[in-house]
C-alpha positions as CSV (number, residue, x, y, z in Angstrom):
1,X,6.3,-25.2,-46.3
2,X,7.3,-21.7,-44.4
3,X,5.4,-21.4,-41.4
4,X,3.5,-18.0,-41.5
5,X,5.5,-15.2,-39.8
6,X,4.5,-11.8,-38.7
7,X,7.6,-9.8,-40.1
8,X,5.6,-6.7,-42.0
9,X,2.9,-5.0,-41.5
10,X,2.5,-4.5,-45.3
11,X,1.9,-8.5,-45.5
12,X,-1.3,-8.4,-44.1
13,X,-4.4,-6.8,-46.3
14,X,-7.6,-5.3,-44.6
15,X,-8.9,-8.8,-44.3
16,X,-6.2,-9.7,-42.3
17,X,-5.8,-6.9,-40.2
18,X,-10.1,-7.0,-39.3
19,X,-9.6,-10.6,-39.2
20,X,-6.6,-9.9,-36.2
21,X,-9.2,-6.9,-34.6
22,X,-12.0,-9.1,-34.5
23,X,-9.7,-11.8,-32.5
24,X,-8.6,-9.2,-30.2
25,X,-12.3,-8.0,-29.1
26,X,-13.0,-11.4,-28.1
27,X,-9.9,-11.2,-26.2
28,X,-10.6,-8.0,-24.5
29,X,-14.0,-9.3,-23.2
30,X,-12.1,-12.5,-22.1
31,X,-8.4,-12.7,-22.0
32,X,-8.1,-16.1,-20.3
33,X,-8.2,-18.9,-22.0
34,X,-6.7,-22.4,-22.3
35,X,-5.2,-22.0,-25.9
36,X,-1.9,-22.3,-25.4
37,X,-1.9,-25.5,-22.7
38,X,1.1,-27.0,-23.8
39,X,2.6,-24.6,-25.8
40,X,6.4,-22.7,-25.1
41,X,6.8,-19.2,-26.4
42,X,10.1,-17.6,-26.5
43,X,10.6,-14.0,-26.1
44,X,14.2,-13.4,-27.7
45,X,14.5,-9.4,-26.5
46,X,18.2,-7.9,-27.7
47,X,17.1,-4.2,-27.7
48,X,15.2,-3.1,-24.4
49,X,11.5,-3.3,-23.8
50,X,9.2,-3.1,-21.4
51,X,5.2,-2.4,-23.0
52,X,5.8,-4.9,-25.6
53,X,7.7,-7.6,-23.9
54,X,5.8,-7.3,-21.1
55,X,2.8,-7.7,-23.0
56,X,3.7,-10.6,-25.2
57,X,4.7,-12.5,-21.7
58,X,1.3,-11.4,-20.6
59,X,-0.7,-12.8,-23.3
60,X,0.9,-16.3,-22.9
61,X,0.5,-16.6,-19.4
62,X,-3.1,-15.6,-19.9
63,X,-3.7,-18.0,-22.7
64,X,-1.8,-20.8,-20.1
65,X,1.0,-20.9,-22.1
66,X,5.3,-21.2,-21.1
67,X,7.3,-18.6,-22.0
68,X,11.3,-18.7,-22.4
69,X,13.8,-16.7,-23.7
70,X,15.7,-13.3,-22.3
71,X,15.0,-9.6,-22.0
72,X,18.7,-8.2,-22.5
73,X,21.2,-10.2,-25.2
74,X,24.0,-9.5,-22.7
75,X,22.5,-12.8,-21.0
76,X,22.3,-14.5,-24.2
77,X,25.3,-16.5,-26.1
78,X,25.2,-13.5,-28.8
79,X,27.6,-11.9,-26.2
80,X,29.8,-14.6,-26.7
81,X,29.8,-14.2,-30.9
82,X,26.8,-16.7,-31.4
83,X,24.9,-15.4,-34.7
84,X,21.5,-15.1,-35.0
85,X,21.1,-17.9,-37.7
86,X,22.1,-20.1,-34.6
87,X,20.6,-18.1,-31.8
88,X,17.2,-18.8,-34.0
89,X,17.9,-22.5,-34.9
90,X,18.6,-23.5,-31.5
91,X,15.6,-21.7,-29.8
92,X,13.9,-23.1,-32.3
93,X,14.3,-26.3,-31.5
94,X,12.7,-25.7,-28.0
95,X,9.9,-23.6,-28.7
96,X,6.4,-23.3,-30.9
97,X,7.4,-19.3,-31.5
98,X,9.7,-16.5,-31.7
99,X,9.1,-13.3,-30.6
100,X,11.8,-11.4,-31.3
101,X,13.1,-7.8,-31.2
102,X,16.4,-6.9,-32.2
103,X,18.5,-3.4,-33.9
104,X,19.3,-4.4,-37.0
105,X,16.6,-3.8,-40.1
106,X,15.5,-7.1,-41.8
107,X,17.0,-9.8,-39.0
108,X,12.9,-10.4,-38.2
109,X,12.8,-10.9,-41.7
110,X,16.4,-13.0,-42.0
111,X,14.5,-15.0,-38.8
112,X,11.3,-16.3,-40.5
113,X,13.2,-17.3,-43.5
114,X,15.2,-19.7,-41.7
115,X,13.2,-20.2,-38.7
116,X,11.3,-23.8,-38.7
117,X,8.5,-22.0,-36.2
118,X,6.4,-18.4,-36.4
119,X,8.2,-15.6,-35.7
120,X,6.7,-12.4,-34.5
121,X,8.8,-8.9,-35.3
122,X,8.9,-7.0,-32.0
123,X,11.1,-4.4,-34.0
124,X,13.9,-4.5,-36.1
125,X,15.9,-0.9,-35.4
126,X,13.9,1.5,-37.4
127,X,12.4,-0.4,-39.4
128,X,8.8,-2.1,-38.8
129,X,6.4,-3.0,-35.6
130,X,3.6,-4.4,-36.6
131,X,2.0,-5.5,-33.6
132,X,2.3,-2.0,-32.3
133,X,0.2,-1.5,-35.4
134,X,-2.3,-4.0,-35.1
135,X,-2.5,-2.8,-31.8
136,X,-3.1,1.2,-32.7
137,X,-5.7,0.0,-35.3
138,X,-7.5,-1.9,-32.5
139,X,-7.7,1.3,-30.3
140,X,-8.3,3.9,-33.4
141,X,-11.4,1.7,-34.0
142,X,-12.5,0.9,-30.2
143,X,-12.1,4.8,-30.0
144,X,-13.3,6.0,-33.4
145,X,-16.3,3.3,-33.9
146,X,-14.4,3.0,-38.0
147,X,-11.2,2.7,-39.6
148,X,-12.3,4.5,-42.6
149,X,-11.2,8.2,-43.6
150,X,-9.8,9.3,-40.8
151,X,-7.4,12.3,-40.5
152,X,-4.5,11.0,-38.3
153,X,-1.8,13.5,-37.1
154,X,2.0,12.3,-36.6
155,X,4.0,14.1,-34.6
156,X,7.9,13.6,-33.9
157,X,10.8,11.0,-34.9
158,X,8.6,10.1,-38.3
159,X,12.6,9.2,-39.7
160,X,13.5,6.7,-37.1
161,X,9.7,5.7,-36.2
162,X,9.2,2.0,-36.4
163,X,5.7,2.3,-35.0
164,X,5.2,5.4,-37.5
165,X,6.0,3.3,-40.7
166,X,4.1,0.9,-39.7
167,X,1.3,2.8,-39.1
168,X,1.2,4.4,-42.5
169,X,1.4,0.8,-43.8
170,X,-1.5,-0.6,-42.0
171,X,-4.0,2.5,-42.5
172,X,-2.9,2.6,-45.9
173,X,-6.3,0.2,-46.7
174,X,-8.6,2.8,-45.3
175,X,-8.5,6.2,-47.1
176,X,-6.8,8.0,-44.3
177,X,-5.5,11.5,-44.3
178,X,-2.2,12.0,-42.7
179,X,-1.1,15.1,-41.2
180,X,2.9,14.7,-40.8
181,X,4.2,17.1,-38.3
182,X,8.4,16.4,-38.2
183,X,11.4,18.7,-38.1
184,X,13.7,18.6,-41.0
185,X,16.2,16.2,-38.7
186,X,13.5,14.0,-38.6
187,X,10.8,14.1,-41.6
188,X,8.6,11.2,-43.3
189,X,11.4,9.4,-45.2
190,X,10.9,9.4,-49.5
191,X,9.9,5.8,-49.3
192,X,6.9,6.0,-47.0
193,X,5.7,9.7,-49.1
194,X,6.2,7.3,-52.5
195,X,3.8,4.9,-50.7
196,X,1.2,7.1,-50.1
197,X,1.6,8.5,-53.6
198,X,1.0,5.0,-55.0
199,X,-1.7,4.5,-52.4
200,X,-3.8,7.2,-53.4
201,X,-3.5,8.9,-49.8
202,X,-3.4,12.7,-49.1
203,X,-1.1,13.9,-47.0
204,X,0.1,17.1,-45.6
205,X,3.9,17.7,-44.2
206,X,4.4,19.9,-41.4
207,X,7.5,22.1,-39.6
208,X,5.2,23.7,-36.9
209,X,3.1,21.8,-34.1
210,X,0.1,24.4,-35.3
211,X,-3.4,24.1,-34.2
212,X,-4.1,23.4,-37.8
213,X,-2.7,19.8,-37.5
214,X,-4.1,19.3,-33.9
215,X,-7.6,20.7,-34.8
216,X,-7.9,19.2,-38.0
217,X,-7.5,15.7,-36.2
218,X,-9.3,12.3,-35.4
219,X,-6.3,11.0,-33.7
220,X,-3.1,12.8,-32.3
221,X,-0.2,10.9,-32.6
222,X,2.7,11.4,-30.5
223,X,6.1,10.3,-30.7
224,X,9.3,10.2,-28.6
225,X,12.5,11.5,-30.3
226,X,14.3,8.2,-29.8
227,X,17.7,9.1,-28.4
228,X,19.7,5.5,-29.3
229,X,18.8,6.1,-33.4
230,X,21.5,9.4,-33.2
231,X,24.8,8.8,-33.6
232,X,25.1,12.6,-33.2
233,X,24.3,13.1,-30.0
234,X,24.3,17.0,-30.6
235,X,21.8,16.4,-33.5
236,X,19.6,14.9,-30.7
237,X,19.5,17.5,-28.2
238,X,19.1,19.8,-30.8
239,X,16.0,18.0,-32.1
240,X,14.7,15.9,-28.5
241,X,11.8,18.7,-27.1
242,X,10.9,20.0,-30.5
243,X,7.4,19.3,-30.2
244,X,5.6,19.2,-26.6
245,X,1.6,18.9,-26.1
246,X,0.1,20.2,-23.4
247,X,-3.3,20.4,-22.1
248,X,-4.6,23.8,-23.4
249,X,-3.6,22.5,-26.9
250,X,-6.7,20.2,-27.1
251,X,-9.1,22.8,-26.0
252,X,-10.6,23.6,-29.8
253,X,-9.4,20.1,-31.5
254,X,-12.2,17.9,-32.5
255,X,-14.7,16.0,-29.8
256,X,-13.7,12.5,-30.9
257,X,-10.1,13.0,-30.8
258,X,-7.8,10.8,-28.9
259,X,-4.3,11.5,-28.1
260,X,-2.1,8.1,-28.6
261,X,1.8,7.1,-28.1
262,X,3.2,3.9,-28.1
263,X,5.3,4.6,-25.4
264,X,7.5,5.1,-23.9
265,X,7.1,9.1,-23.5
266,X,9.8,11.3,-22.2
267,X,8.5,15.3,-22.4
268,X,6.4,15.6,-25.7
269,X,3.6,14.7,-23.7
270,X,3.2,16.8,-20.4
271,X,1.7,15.3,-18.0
272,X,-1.7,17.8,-17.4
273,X,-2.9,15.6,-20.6
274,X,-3.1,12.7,-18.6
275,X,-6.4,13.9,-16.9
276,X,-8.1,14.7,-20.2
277,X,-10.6,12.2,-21.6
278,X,-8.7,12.6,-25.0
279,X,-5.6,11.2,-23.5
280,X,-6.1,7.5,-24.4
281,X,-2.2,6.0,-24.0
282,X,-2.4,4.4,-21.5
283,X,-5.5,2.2,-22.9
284,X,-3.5,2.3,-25.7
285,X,-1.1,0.2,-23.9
286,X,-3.2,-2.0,-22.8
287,X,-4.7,-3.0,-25.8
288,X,-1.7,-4.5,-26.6
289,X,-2.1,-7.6,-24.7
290,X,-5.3,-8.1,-26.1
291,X,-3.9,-7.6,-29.8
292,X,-1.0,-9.6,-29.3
293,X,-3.0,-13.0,-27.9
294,X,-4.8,-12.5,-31.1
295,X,-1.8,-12.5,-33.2
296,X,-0.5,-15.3,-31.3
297,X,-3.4,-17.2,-32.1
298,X,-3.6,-16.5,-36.0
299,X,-0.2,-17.3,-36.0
300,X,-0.1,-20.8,-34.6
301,X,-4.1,-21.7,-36.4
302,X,-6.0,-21.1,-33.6
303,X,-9.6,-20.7,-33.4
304,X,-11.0,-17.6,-31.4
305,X,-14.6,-18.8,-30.3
């Protein structure tokens, strides 16, 4: 029997994901506990990270658990031509879970097929993050006091986005409302539009960063034009400050709203937001940790008392 993965965010139903929220609250109240005594997480990193490596390594050490593993792949034997079937088999062998991040879509998947222990997706290219999910979902409900019928505003790379499919995905069990605010460059793919279609959710797409889509708003979400996704580099300086918030934007939007980003930001977030009690990023961030000893613990049949 296949040990259960986190690969997709679309594997887990509304069960799961309050199951995982639940988990992280506890977490939050308490993050240090003896869970993991004995146990030896590897962190297999071959695209750069900081929030949610840093993260992960936090919520073992906090759960006293080991951590392994490497933070650039130029350190790894996959510089020398090792493939990641054996890159996977061999950590395997050493560890009771894979957290992994790499560029290409579907090696996550590929992993947990073949993979004798959990593996967590850290990102696959532009695929999927689901933590980064689980952990937005955590802080639209700390923040919001629900899940349900929200009106959630995108704004940015929603073509390369992992954390924006993602999203989509995991609200997609409570009756949100999406605002998607994109260039052409860089607009909602087909698929995830079909998948709101079949969903029964309402959305509205977007050229202009208009009041409209701020003001209308439960949640402002942000995004960074992701530089590595372009193989045209003129297409992304064409596209990179397209959309930039600043604080007189907020002034009429909605009294609950919260600005979020996964991180990291460049300029579509000046920094005279950081002082408003919208801005909520940062927390954001944090939250992670919280989410991911959660998962960590689901993952591995761990109790949270």
């Amino acid at each position: 029997m296949k040990p259960k993965s986190l690969v997709d965010i679309g594997n887990y139903g509304r069960d799961d994901v309050l199951r995982i929220l639940k988990s992280a609250a506890k977490f939050k109240a308490n993050p240090n506990r003896d869970y993991l005594q004995g146990k030896i997480c590897a962190t297999l990193f071959f695209e750069p990270s900081t929030r949610t490596r840093l993260s992960f390594e936090t919520a073992v050490n906090r759960l006293r658990g080991r951590i392994i593993g490497f933070s650039d792949a130029a350190t790894s034997s996959s510089s020398k031509g090792e493939s990641l079937k054996d890159t996977i088999m061999m950590v395997s062998n050493y560890t009771d879970l894979i957290i992994m991040r790499h560029h290409l879509e579907g090696s996550a998947r590929y992993a947990s097929e073949i993979s004798p222990v959990p593996i967590i997706n850290a990102g696959d290219g532009a695929n999927q993050h689901p933590t980064q999910t689980l952990l937005d979902l955590f802080t639209i409900y700390e923040t919001q006091g629900k899940l349900d019928n929200l009106t959630i505003t995108i704004v940015g790379d929603l073509k390369y986005g992992r954390a924006v499919h993602s999203l989509i995905q995991g609200l997609s069990h409570f009756q949100p409302t999406f605002n998607f605010v994109a260039p052409e460059e860089l607009k909602i793919p087909d698929k995830y539009k079909q998948f709101c279609d079949k969903c029964d959710i309402r959305y509205r797409e977007f050229s202009d960063f208009s009041p409209e889509a701020i003001n209308s708003a439960d949640i402002l979400y942000m995004t960074r034009v992701q530089r590595e996704r372009f193989t045209d580099l003129m297409e992304y300086e064409k596209v990179k400050n397209v959309y930039i918030l600043h604080n007189d934007m907020l002034a009429a939007s909605k009294p609950n709203l919260k600005v979020l980003h996964p991180l990291p930001r460049v300029k579509e977030i000046s920094q005279d937001v950081d002082d408003n009690p919208k801005a909520y990023y940062f927390q954001q961030a944090k939250n992670g940790m919280f989410t991911r000893q959660a998962v960590i613990c689901d993952l591995l049949g761990i109790e949270v008392e």
